[in-house]
C-alpha positions as protocol buffer text, in pm:
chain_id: "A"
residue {
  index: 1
  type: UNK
  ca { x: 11232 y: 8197 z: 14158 }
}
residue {
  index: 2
  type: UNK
  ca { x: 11024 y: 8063 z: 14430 }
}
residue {
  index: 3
  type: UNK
  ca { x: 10646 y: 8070 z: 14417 }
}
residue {
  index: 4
  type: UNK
  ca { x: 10493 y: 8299 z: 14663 }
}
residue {
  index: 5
  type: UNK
  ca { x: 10158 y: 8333 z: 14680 }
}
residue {
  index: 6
  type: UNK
  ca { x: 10129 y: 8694 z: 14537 }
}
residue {
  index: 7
  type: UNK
  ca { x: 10302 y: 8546 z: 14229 }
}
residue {
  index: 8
  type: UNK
  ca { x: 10050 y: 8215 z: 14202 }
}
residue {
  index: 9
  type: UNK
  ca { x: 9752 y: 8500 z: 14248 }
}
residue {
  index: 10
  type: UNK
  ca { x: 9855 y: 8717 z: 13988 }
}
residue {
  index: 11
  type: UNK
  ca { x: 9977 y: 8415 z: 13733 }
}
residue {
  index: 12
  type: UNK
  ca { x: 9661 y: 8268 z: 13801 }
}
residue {
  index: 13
  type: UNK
  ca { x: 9449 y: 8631 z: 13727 }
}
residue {
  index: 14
  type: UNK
  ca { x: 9690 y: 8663 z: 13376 }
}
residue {
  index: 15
  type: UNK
  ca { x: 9602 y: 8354 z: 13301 }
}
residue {
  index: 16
  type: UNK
  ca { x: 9205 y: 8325 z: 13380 }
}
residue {
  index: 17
  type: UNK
  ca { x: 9179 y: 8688 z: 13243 }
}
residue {
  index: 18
  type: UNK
  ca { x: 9364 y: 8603 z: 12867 }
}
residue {
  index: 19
  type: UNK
  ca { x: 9144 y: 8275 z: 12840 }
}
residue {
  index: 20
  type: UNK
  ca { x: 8819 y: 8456 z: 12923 }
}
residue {
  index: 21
  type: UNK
  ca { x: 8906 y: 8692 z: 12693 }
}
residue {
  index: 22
  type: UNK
  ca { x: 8970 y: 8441 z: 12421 }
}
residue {
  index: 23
  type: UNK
  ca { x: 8622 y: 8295 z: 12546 }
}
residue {
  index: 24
  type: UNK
  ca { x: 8458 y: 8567 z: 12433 }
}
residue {
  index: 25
  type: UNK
  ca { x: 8681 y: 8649 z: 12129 }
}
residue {
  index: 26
  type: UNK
  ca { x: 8581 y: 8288 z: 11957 }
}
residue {
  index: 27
  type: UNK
  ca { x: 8164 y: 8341 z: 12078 }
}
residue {
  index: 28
  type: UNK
  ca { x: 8187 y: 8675 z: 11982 }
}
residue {
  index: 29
  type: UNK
  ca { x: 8002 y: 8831 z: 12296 }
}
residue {
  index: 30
  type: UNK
  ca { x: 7925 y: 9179 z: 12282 }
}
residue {
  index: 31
  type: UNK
  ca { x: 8093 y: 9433 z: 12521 }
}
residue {
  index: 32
  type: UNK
  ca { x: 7906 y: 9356 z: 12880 }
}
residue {
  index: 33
  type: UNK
  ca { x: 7924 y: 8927 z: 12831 }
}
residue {
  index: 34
  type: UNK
  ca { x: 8366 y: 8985 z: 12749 }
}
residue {
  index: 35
  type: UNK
  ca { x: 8398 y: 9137 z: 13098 }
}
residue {
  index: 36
  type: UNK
  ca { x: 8145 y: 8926 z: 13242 }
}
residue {
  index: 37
  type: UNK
  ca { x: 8360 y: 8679 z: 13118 }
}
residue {
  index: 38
  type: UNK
  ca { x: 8680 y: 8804 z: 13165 }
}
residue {
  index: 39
  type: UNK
  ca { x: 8615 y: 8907 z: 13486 }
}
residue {
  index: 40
  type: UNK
  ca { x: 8483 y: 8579 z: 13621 }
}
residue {
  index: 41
  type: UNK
  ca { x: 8763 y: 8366 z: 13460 }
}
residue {
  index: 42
  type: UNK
  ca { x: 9028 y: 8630 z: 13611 }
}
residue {
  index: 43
  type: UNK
  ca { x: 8866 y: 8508 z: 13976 }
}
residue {
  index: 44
  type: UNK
  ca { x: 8836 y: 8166 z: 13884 }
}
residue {
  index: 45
  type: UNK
  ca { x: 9199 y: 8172 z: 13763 }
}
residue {
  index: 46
  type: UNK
  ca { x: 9328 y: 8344 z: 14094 }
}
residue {
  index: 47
  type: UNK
  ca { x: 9155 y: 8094 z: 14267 }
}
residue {
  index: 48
  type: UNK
  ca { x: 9344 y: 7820 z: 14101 }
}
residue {
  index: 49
  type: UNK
  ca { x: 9701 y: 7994 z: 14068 }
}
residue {
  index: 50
  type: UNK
  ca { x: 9650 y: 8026 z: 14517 }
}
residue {
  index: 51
  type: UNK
  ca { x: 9547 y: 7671 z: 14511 }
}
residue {
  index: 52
  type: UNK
  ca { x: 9865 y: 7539 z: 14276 }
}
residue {
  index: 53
  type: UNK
  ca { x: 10049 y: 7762 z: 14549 }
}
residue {
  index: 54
  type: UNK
  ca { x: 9960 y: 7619 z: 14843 }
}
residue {
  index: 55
  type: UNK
  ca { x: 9978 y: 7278 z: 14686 }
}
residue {
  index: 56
  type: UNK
  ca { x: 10340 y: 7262 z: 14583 }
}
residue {
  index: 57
  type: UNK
  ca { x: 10424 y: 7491 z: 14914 }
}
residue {
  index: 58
  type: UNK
  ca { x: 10281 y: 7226 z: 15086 }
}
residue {
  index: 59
  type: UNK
  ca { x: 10382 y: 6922 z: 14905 }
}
């Protein structure tokens, strides 16, 4: 399977979204903070999965 960069975007958004959400599962933040938190760890982790992309496309 080669990585494209839809599939590093969308790796990267499962990813960032299931450890914000485990974020907020072990501080036990009310409903607003968890998708605060899920939401900003979804971008961060798109972010990253396009960056690991474009590294190892590059490389």
């Amino acid at each position: 399977m080669k990585l494209t960069k839809e599939i590093g975007i969308s790796l990267g958004f499962l990813a960032g979204t299931t450890f914000g959400s485990g974020i907020a599962f072990l501080f036990r933040f009310q409903a607003y903070e968890v998708m605060a938190s899920v939401a900003l760890f979804g971008i961060a982790g798109a972010i990253a999965g396009l960056c690991v992309q474009q590294f190892i496309f590059n490389k």
